[in-house]
PDB file of N, CA, C and O in Angstrom:
ATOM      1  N   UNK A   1     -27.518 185.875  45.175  1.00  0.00           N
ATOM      2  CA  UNK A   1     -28.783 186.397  44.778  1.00  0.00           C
ATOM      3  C   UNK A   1     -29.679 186.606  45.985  1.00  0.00           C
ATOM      4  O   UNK A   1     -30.405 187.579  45.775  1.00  0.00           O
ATOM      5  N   UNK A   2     -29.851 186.172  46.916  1.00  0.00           N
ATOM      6  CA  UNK A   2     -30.556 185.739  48.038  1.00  0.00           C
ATOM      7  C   UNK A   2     -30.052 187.210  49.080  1.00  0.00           C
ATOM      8  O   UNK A   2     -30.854 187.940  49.662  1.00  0.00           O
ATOM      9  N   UNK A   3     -28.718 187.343  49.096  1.00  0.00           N
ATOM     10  CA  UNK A   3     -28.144 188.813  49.267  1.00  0.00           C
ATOM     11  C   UNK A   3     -28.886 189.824  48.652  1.00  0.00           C
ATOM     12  O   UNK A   3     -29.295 190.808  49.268  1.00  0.00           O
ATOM     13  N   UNK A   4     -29.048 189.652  47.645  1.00  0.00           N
ATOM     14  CA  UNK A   4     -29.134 190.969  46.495  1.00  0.00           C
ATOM     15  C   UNK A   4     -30.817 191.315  47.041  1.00  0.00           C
ATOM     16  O   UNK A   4     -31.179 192.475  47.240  1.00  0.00           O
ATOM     17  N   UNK A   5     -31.604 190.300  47.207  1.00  0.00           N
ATOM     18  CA  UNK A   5     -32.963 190.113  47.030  1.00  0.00           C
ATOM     19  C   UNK A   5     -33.370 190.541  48.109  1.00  0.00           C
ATOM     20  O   UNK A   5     -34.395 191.209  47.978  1.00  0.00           O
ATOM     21  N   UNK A   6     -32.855 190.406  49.564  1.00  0.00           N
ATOM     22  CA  UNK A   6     -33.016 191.016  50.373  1.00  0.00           C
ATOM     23  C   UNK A   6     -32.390 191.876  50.744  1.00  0.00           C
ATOM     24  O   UNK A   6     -32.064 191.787  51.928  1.00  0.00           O
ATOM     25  N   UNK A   7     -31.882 193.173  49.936  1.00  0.00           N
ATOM     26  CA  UNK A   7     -31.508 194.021  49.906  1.00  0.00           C
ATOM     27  C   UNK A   7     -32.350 194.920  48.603  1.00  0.00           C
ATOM     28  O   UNK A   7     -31.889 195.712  47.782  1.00  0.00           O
ATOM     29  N   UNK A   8     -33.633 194.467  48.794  1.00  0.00           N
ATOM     30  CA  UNK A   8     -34.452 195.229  47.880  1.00  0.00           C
ATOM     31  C   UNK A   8     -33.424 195.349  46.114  1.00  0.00           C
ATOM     32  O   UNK A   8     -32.933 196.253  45.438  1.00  0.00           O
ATOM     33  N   UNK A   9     -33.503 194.376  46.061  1.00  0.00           N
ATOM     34  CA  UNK A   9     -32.586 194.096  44.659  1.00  0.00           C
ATOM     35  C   UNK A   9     -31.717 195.396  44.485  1.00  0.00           C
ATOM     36  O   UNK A   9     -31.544 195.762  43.323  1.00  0.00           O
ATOM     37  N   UNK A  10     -31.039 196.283  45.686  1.00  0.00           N
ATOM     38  CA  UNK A  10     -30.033 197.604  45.381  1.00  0.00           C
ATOM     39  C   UNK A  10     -28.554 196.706  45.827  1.00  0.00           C
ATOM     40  O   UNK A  10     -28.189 196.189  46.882  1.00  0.00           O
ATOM     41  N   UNK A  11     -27.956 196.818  44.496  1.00  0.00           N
ATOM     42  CA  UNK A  11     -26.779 196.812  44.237  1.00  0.00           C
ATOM     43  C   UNK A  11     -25.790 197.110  45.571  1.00  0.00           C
ATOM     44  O   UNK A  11     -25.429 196.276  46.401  1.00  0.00           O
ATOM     45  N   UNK A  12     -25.524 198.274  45.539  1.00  0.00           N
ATOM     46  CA  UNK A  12     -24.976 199.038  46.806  1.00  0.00           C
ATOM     47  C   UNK A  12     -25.019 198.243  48.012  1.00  0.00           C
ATOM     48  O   UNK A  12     -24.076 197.867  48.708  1.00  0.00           O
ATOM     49  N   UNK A  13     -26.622 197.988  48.195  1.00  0.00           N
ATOM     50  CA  UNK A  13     -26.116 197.376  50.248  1.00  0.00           C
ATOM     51  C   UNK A  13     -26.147 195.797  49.965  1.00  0.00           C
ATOM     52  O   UNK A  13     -26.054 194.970  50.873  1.00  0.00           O
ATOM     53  N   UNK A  14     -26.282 195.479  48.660  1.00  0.00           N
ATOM     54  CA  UNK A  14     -25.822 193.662  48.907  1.00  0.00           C
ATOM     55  C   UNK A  14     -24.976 193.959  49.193  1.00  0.00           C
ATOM     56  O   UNK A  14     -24.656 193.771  50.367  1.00  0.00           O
ATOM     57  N   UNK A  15     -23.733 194.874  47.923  1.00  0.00           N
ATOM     58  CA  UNK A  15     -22.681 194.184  47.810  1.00  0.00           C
ATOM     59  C   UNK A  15     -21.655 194.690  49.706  1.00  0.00           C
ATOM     60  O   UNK A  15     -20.605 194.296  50.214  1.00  0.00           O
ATOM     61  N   UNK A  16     -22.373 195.359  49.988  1.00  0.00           N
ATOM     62  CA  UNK A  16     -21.956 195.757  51.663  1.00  0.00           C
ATOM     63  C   UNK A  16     -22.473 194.753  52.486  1.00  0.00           C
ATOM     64  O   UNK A  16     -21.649 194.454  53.350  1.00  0.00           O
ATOM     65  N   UNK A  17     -23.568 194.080  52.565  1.00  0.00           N
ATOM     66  CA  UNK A  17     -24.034 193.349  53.480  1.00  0.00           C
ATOM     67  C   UNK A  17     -22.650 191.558  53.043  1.00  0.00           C
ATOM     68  O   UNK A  17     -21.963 190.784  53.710  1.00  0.00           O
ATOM     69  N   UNK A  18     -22.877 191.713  52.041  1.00  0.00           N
ATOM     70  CA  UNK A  18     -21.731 190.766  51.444  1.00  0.00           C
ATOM     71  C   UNK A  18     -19.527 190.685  51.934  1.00  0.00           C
ATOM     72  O   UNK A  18     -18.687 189.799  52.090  1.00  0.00           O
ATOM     73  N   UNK A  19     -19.576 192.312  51.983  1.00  0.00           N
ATOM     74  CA  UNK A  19     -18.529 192.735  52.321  1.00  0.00           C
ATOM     75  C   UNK A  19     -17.482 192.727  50.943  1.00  0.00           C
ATOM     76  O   UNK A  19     -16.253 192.744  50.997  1.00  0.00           O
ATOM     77  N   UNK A  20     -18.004 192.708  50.175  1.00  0.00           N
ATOM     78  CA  UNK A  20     -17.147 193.088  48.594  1.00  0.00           C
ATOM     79  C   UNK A  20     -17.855 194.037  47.871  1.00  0.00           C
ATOM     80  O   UNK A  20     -19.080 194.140  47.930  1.00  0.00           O
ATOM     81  N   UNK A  21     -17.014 194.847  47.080  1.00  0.00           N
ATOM     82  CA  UNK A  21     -16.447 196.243  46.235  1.00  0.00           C
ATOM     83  C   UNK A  21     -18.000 195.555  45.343  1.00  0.00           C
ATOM     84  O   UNK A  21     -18.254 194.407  44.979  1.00  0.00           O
ATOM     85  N   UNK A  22     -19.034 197.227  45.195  1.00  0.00           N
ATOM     86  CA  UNK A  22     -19.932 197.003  44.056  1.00  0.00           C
ATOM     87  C   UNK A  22     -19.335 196.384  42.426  1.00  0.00           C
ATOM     88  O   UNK A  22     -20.052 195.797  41.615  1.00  0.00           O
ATOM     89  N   UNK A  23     -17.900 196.692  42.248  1.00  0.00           N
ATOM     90  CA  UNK A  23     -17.599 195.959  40.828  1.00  0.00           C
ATOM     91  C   UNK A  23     -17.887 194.232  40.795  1.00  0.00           C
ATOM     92  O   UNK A  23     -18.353 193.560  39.874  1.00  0.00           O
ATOM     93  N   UNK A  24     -17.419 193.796  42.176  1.00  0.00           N
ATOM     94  CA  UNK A  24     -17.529 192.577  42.378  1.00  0.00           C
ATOM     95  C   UNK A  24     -18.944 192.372  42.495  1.00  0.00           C
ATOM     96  O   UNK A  24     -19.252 191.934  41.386  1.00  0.00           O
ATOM     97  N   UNK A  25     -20.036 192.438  43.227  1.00  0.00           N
ATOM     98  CA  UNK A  25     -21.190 192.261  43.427  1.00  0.00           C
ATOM     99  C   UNK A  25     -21.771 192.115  42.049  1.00  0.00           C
ATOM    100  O   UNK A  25     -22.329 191.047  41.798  1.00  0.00           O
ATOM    101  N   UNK A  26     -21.711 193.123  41.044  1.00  0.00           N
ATOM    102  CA  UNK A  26     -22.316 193.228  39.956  1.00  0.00           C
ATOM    103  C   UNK A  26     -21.875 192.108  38.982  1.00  0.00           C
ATOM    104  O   UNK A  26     -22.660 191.638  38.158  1.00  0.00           O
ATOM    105  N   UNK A  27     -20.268 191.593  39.135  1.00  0.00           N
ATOM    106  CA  UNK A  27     -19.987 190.453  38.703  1.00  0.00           C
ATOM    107  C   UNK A  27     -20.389 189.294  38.736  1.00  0.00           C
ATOM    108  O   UNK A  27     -20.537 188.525  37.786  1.00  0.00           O
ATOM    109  N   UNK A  28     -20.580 189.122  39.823  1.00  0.00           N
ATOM    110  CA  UNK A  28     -21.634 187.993  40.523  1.00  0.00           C
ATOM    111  C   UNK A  28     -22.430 187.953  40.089  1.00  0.00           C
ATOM    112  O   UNK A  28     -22.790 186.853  39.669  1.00  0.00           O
ATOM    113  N   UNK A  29     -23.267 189.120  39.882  1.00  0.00           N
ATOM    114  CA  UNK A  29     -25.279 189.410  39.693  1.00  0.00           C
ATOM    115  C   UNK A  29     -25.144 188.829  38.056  1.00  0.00           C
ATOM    116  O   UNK A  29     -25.883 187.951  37.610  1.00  0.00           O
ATOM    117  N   UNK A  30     -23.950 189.562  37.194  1.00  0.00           N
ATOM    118  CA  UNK A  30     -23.689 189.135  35.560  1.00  0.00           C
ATOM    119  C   UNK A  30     -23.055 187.483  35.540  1.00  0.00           C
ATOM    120  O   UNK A  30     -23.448 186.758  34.626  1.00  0.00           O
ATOM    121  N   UNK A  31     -22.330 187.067  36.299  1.00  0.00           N
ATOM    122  CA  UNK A  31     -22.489 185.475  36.323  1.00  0.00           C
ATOM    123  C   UNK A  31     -24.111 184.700  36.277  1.00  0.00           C
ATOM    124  O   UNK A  31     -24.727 184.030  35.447  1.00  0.00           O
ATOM    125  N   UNK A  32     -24.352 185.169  37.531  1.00  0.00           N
ATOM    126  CA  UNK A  32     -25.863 184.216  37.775  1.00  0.00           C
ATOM    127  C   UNK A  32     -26.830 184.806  36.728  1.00  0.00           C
ATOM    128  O   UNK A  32     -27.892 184.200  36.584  1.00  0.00           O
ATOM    129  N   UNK A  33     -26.656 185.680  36.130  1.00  0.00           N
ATOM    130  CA  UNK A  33     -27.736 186.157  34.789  1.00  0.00           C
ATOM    131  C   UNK A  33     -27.148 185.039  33.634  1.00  0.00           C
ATOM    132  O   UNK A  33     -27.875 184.180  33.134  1.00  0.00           O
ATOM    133  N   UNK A  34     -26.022 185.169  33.376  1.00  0.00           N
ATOM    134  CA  UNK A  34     -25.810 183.885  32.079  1.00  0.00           C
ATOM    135  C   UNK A  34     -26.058 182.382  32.917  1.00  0.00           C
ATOM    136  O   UNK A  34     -26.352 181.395  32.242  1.00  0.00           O
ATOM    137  N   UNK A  35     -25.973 182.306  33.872  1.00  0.00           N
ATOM    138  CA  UNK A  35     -26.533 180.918  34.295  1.00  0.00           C
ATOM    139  C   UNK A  35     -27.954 180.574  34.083  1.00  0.00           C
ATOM    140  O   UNK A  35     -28.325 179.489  33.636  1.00  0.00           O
ATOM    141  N   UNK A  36     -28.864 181.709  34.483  1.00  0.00           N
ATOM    142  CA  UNK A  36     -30.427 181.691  34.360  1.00  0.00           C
ATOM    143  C   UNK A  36     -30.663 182.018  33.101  1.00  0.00           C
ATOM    144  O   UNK A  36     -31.849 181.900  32.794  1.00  0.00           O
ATOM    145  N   UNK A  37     -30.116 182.304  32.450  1.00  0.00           N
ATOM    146  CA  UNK A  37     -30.237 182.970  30.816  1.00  0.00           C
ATOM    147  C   UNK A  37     -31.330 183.932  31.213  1.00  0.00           C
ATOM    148  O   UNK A  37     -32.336 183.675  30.552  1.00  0.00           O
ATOM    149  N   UNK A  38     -31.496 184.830  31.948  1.00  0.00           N
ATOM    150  CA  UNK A  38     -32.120 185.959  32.287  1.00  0.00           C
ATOM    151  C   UNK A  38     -31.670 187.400  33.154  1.00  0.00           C
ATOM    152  O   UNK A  38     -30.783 187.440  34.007  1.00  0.00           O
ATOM    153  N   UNK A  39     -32.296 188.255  32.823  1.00  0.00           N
ATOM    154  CA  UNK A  39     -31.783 189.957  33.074  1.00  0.00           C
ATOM    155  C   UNK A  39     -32.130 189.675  34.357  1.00  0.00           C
ATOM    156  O   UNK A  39     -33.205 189.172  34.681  1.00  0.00           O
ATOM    157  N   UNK A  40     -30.964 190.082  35.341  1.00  0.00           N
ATOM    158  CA  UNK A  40     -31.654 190.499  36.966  1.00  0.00           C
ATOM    159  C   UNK A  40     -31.158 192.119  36.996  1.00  0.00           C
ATOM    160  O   UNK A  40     -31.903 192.818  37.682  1.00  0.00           O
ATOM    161  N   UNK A  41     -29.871 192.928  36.279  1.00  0.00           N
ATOM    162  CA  UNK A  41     -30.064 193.862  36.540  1.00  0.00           C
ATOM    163  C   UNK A  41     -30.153 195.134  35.435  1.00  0.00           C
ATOM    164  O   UNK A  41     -29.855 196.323  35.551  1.00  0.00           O
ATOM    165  N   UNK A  42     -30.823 194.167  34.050  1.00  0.00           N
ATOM    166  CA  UNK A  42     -31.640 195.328  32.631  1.00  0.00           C
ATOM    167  C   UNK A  42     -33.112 194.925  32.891  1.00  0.00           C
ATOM    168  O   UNK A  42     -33.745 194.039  33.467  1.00  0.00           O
ATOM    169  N   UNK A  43     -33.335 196.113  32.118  1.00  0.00           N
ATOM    170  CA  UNK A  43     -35.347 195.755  32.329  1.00  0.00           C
ATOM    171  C   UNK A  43     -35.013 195.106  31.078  1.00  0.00           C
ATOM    172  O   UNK A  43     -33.996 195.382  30.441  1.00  0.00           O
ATOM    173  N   UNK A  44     -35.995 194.116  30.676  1.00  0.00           N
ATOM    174  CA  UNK A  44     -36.852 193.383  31.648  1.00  0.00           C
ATOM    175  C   UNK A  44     -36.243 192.796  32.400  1.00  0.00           C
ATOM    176  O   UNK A  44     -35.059 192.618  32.114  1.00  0.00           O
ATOM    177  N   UNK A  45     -36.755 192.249  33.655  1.00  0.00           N
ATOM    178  CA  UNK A  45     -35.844 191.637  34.377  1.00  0.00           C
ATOM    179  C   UNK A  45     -36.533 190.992  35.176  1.00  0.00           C
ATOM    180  O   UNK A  45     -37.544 191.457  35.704  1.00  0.00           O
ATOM    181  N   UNK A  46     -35.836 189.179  35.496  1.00  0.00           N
ATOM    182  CA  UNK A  46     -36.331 188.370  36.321  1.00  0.00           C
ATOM    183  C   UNK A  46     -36.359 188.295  37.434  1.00  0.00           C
ATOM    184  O   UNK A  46     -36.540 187.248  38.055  1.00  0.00           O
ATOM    185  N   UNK A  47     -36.102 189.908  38.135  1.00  0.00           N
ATOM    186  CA  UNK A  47     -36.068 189.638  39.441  1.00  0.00           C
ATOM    187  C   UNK A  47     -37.275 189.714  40.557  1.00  0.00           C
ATOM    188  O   UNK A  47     -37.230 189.438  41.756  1.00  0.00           O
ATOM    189  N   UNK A  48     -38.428 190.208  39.710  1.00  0.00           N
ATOM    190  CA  UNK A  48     -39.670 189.530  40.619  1.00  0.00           C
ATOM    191  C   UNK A  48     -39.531 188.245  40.393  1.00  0.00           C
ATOM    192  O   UNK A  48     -38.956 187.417  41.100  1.00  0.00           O
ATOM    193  N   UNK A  49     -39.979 188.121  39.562  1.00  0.00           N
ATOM    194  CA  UNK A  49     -40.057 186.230  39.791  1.00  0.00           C
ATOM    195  C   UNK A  49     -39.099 185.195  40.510  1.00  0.00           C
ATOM    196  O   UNK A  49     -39.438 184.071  40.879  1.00  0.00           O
ATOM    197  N   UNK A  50     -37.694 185.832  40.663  1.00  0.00           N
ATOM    198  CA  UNK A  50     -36.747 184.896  41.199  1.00  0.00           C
ATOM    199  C   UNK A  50     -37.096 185.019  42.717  1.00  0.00           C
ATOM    200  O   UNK A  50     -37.020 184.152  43.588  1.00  0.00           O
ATOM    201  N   UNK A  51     -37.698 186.963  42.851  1.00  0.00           N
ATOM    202  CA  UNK A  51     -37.878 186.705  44.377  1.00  0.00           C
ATOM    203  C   UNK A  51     -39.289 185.779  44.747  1.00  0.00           C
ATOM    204  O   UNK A  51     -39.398 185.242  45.849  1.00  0.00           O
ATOM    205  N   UNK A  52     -40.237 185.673  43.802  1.00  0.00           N
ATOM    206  CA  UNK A  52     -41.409 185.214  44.075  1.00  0.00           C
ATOM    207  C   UNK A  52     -41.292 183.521  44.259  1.00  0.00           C
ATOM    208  O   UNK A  52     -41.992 182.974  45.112  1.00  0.00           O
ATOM    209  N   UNK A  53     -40.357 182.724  43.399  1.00  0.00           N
ATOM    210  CA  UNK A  53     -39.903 181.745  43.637  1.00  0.00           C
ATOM    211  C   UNK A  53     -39.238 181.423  44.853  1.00  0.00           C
ATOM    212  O   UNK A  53     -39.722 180.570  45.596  1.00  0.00           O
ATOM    213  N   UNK A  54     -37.792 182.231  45.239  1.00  0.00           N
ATOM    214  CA  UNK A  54     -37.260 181.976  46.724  1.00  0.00           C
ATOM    215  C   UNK A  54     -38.641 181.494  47.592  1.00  0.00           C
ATOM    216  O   UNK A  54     -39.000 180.369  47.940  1.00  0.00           O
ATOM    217  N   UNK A  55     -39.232 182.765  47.781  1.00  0.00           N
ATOM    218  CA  UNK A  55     -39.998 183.207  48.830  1.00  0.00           C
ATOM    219  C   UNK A  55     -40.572 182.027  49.075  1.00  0.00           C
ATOM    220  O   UNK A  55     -40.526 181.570  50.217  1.00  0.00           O
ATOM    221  N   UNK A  56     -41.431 181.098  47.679  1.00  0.00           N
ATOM    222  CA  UNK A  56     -42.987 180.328  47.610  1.00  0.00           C
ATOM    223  C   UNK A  56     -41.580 179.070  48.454  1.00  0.00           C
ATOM    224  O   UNK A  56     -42.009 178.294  49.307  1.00  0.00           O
ATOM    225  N   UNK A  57     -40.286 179.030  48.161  1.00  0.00           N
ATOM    226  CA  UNK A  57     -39.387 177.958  48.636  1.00  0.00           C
ATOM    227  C   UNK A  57     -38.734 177.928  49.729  1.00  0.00           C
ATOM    228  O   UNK A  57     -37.696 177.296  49.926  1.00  0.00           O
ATOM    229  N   UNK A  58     -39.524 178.860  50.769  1.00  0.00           N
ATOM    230  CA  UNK A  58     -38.823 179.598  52.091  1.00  0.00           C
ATOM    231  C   UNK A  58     -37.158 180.061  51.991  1.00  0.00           C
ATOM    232  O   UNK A  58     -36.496 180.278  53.006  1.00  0.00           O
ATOM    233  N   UNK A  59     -36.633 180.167  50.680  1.00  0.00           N
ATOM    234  CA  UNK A  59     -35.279 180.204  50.727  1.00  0.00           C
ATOM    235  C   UNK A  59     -35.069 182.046  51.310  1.00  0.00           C
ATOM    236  O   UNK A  59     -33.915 182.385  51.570  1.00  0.00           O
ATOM    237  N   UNK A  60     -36.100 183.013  51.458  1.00  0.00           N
ATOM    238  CA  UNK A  60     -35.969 184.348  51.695  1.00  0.00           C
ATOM    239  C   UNK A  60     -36.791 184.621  52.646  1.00  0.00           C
ATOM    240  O   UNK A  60     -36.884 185.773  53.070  1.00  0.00           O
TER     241      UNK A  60
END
């Protein structure tokens, strides 16, 4: 996620900055959504807040 987030939440250059195939990336992004029980890539979606959290936690 921390990938994804600083990659302006685009799909595409995580899953490059990562070095795995966008099918995989998006797999990942749909794992950590049933973990958070929240949307990071349907609207609505928690991904301001997850970045607003990192950030307030220096994790980004």
């Amino acid at each position: 996620m921390r990938t994804w987030l600083r990659a302006d939440a685009r799909l595409p250059a995580a899953a490059t900055a990562l070095g795995i195939s966008l099918p995989g990336a998006r797999k990942r992004l749909t794992r950590a959504e049933d973990a958070l029980g929240r949307s990071l890539l349907t609207a609505p979606s928690a991904k301001y807040e997850l970045w607003l959290a990192m950030r307030a936690l220096g994790s980004l």
